[in-house]
N, CA, C and O of each residue as an XYZ file, in Angstrom:
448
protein
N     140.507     89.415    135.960
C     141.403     90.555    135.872
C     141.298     91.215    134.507
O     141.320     92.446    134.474
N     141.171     90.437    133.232
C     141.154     90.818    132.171
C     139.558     91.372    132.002
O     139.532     91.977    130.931
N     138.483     91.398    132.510
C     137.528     92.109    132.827
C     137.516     93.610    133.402
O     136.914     94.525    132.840
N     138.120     93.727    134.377
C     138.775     94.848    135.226
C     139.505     95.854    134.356
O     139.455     97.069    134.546
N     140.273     95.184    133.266
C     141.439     96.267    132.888
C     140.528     96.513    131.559
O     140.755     97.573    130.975
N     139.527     95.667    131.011
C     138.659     96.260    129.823
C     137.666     97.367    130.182
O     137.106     98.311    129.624
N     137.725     96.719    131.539
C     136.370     98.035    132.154
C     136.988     99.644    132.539
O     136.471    100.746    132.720
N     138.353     99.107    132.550
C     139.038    100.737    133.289
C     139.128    101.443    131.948
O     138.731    102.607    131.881
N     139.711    100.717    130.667
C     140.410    101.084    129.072
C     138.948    102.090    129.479
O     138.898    103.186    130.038
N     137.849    101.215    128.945
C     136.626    101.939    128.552
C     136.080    103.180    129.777
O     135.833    104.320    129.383
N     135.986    102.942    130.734
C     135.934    103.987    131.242
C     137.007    105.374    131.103
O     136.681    106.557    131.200
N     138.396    104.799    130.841
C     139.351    106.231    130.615
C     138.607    106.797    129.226
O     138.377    108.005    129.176
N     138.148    105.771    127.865
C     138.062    106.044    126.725
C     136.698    106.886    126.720
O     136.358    107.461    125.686
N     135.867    106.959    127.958
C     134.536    107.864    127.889
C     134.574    109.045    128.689
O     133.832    110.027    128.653
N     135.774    108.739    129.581
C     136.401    110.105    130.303
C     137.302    111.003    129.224
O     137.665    112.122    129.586
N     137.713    110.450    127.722
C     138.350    111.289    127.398
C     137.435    112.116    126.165
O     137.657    113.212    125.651
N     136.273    111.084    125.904
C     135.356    111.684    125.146
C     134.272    113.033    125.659
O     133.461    113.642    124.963
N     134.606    113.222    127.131
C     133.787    114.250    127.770
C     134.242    115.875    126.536
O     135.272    116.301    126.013
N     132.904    116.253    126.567
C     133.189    117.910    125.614
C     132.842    118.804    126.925
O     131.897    118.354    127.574
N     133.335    119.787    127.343
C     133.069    120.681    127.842
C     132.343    122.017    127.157
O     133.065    122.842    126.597
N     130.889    122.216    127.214
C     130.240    123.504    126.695
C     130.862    124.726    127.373
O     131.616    124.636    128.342
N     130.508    125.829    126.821
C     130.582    126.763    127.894
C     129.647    127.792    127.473
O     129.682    128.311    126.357
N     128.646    128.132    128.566
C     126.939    128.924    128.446
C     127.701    130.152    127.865
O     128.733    130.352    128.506
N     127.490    131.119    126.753
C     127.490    132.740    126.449
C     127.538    133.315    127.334
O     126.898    132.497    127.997
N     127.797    134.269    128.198
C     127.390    135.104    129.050
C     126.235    136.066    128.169
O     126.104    136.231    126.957
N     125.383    136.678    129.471
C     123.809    137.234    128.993
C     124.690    138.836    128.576
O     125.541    139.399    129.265
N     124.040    139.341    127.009
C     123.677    140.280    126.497
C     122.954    141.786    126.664
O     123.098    142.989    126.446
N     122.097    140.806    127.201
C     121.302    141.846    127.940
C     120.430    141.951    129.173
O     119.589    141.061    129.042
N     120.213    142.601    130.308
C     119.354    142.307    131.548
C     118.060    142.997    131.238
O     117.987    144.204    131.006
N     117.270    142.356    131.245
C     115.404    143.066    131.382
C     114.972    142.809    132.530
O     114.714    141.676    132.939
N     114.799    144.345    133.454
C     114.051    144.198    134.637
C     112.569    143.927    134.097
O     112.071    144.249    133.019
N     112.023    143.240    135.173
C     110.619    143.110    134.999
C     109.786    143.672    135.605
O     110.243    144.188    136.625
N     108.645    143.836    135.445
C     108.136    144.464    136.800
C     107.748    143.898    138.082
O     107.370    142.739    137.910
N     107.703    144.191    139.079
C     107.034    143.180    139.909
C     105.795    142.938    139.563
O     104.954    143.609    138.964
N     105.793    141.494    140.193
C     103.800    140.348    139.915
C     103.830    140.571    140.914
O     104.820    140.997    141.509
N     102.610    140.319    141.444
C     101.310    139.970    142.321
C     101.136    138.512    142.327
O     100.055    138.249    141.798
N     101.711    137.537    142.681
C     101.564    136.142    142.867
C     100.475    135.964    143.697
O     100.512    136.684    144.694
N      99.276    135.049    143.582
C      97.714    135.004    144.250
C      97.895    133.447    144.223
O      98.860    132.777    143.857
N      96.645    133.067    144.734
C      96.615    132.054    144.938
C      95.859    130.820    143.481
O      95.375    129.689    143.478
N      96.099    131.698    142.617
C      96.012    131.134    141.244
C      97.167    131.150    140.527
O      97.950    132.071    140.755
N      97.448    130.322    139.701
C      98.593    130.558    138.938
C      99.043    131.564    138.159
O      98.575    131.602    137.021
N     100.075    132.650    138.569
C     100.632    133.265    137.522
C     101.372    133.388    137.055
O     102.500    133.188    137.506
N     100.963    134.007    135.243
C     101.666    133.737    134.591
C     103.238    135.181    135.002
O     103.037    136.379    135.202
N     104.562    134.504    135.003
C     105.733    135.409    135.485
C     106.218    136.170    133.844
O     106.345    137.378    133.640
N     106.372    135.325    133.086
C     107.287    135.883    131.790
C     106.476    134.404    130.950
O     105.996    133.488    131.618
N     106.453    134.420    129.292
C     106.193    133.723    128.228
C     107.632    132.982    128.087
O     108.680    133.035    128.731
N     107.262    132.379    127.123
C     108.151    130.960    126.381
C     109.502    132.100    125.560
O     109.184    132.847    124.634
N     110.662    132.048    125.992
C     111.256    133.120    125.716
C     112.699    131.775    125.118
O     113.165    130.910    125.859
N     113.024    131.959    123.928
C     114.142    131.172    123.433
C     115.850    131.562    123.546
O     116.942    131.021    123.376
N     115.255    132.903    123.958
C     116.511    134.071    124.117
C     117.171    134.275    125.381
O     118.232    134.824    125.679
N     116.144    133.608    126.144
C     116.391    133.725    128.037
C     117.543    132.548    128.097
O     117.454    131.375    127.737
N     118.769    133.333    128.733
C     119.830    132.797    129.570
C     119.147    132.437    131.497
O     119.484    131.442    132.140
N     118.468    133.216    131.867
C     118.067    132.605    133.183
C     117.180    133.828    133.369
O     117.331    134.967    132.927
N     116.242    133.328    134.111
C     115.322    134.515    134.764
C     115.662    134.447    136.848
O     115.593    133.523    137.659
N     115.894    135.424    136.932
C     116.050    135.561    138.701
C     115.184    136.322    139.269
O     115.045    137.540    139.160
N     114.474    135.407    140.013
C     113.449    136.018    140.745
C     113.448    136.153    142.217
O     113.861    135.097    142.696
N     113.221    136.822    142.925
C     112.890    137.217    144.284
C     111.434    136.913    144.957
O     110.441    137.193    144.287
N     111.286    136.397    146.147
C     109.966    136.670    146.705
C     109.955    137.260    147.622
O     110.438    136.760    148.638
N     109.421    138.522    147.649
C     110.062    139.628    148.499
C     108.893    139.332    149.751
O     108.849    140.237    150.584
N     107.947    138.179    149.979
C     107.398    138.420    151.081
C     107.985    137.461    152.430
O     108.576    136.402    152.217
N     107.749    137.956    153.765
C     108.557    138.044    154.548
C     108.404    136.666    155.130
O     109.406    136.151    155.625
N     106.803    135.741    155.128
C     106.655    134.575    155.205
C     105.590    133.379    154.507
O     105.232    132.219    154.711
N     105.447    134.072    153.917
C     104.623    132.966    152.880
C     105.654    132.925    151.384
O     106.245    133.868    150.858
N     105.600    131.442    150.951
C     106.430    130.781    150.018
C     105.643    130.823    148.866
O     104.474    131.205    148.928
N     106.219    130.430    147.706
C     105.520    130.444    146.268
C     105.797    129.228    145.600
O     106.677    128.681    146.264
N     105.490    128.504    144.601
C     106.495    127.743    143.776
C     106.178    127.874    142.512
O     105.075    128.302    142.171
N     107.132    127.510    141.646
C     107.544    127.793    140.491
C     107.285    126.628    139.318
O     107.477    125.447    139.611
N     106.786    127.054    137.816
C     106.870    125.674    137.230
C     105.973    126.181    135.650
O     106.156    127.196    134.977
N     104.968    125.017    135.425
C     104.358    125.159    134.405
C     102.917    125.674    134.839
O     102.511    125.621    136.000
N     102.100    126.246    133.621
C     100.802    126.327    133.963
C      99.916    125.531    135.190
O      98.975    125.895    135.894
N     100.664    124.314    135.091
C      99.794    123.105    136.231
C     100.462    123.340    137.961
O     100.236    122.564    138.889
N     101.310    124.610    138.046
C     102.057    124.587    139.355
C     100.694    124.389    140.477
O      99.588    124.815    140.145
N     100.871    123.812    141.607
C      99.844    124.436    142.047
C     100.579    124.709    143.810
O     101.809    124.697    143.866
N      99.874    124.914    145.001
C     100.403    124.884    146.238
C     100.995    124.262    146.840
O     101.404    124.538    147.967
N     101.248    122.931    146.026
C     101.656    121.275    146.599
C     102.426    121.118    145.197
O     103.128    120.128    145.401
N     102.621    121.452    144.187
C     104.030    120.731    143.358
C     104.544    122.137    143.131
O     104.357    123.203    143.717
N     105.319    121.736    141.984
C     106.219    122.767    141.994
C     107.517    122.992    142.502
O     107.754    122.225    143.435
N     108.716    123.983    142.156
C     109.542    123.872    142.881
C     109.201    125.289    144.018
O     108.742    126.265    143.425
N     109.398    125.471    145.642
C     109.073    126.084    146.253
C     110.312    127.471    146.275
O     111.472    127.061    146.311
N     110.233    128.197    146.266
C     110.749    129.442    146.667
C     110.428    130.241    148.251
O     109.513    131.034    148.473
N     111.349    129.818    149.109
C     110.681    130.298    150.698
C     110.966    131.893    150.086
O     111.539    132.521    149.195
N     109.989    132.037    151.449
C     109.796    133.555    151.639
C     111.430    133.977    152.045
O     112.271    133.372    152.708
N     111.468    135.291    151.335
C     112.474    135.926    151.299
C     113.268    135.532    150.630
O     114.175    136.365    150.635
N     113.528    134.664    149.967
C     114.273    133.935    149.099
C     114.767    134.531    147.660
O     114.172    135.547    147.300
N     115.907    133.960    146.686
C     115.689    134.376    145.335
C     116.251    132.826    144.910
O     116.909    132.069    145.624
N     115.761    132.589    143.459
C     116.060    131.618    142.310
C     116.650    132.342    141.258
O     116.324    133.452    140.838
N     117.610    131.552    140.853
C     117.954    131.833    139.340
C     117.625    130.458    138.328
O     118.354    129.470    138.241
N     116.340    130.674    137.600
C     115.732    129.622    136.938
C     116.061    129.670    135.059
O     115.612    130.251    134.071
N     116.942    128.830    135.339
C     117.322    128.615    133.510
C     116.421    127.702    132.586
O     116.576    126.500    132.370
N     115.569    128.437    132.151
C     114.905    127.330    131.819
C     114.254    128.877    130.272
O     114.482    130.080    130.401
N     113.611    128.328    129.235
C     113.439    128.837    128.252
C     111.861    128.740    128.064
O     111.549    129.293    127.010
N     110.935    128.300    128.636
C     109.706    127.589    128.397
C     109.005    129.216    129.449
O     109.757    129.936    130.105
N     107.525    129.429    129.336
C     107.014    130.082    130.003
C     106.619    129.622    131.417
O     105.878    128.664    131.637
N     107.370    130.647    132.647
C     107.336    129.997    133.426
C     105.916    130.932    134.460
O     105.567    132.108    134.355
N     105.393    129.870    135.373
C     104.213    130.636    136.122
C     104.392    130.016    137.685
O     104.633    128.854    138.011
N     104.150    131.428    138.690
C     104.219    130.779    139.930
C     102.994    131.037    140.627
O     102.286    131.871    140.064
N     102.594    130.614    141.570
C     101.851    130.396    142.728
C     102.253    130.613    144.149
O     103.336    130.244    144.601
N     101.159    131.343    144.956
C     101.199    131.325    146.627
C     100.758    130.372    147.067
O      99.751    129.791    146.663
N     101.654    129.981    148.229
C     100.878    128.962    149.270
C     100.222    129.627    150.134
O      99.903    128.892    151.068
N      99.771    130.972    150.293
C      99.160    131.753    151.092
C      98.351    133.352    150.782
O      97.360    133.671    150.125
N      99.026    133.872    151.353
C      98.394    135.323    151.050
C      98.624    135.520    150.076
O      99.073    134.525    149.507
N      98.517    136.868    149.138
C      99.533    137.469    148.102
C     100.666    137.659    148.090
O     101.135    137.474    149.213
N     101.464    137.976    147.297
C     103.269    137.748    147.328
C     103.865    138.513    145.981
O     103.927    138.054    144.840
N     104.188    139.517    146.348
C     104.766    140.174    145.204
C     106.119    139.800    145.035
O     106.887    139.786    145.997
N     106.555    139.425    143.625
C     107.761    138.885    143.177
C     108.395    139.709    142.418
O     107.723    140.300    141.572
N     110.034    140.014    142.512
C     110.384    140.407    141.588
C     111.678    139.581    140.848
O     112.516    138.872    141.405
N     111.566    139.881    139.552
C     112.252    139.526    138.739
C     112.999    140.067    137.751
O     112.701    141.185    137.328
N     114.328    139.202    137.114
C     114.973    139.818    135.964
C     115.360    138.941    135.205
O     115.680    137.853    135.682
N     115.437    139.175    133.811
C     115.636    138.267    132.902
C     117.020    138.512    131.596
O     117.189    139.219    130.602
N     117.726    137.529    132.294
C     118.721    137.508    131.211
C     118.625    137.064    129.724
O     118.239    136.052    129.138
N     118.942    137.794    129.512
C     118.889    137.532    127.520
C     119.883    136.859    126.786
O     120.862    136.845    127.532
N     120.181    136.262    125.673
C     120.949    136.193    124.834
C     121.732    137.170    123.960
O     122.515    136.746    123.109
C-alpha cells in the first residue's frame, strides 16, 4: 500500500510539473505556386526556420503523393490521397513524390 500511495504522490507531482506552450499564431501567409509532383522527388519549399506549417493540397482526382525528406520515395513517406490536403509543421525542407501520373500540388506557407 505504501508503494501505491508513493506512486500516486509522484505521479500528481509530474502532473503538476506539466508547462503548457502555446504555438504564435502565423504572421504571415505565402501562397506558393503550384508544383508539378513527377515521379521523382520534388523539391515543395527549402529548410525554412520561420515556417509555422506549410498546407498543401493534391489537387489530383486519383493518384496519391507522399511527403518527407529528399529520400521520399513511392513506398515511404507520409501519403497524401488524392484530393486530399495536409497541414505539415515541420521547419526542415520538405519534398514530395507521385505514386503515379503527374500531380499538381498546391500549397501555402505559414510564417512566423
Amino acid at each position: 500500500m505504501k508503494q501505491i500511495v508513493s506512486l500516486c504522490l509522484i505521479m500528481v507531482a509530474l502532473a503538476g510539473a506539466v508547462v503548457w506552450a502555446e504555438v504564435s499564431p502565423a504572421s504571415r501567409v505565402v501562397p506558393i505556386a503550384d508544383k508539378t509532383v513527377t515521379s521523382a522527388t520534388t523539391a515543395i519549399v527549402s529548410a525554412n526556420q520561420n515556417r509555422l506549417a506549410l498546407n498543401c493540397t493534391n489537387t489530383h482526382a486519383t493518384v496519391h503523393v507522399r511527403w518527407g525528406s529528399a529520400s521520399a520515395a513511392t513506398t515511404t513517406g507520409q501519403r497524401i490521397p488524392a484530393g486530399s490536403s495536409i497541414e505539415i509543421r515541420n521547419t526542415a525542407a520538405i519534398y514530395m513524390i507521385s505514386e503515379g501520373a503527374n500531380v499538381t500540388v498546391s500549397c501555402t506557407e505559414e510564417l512566423r
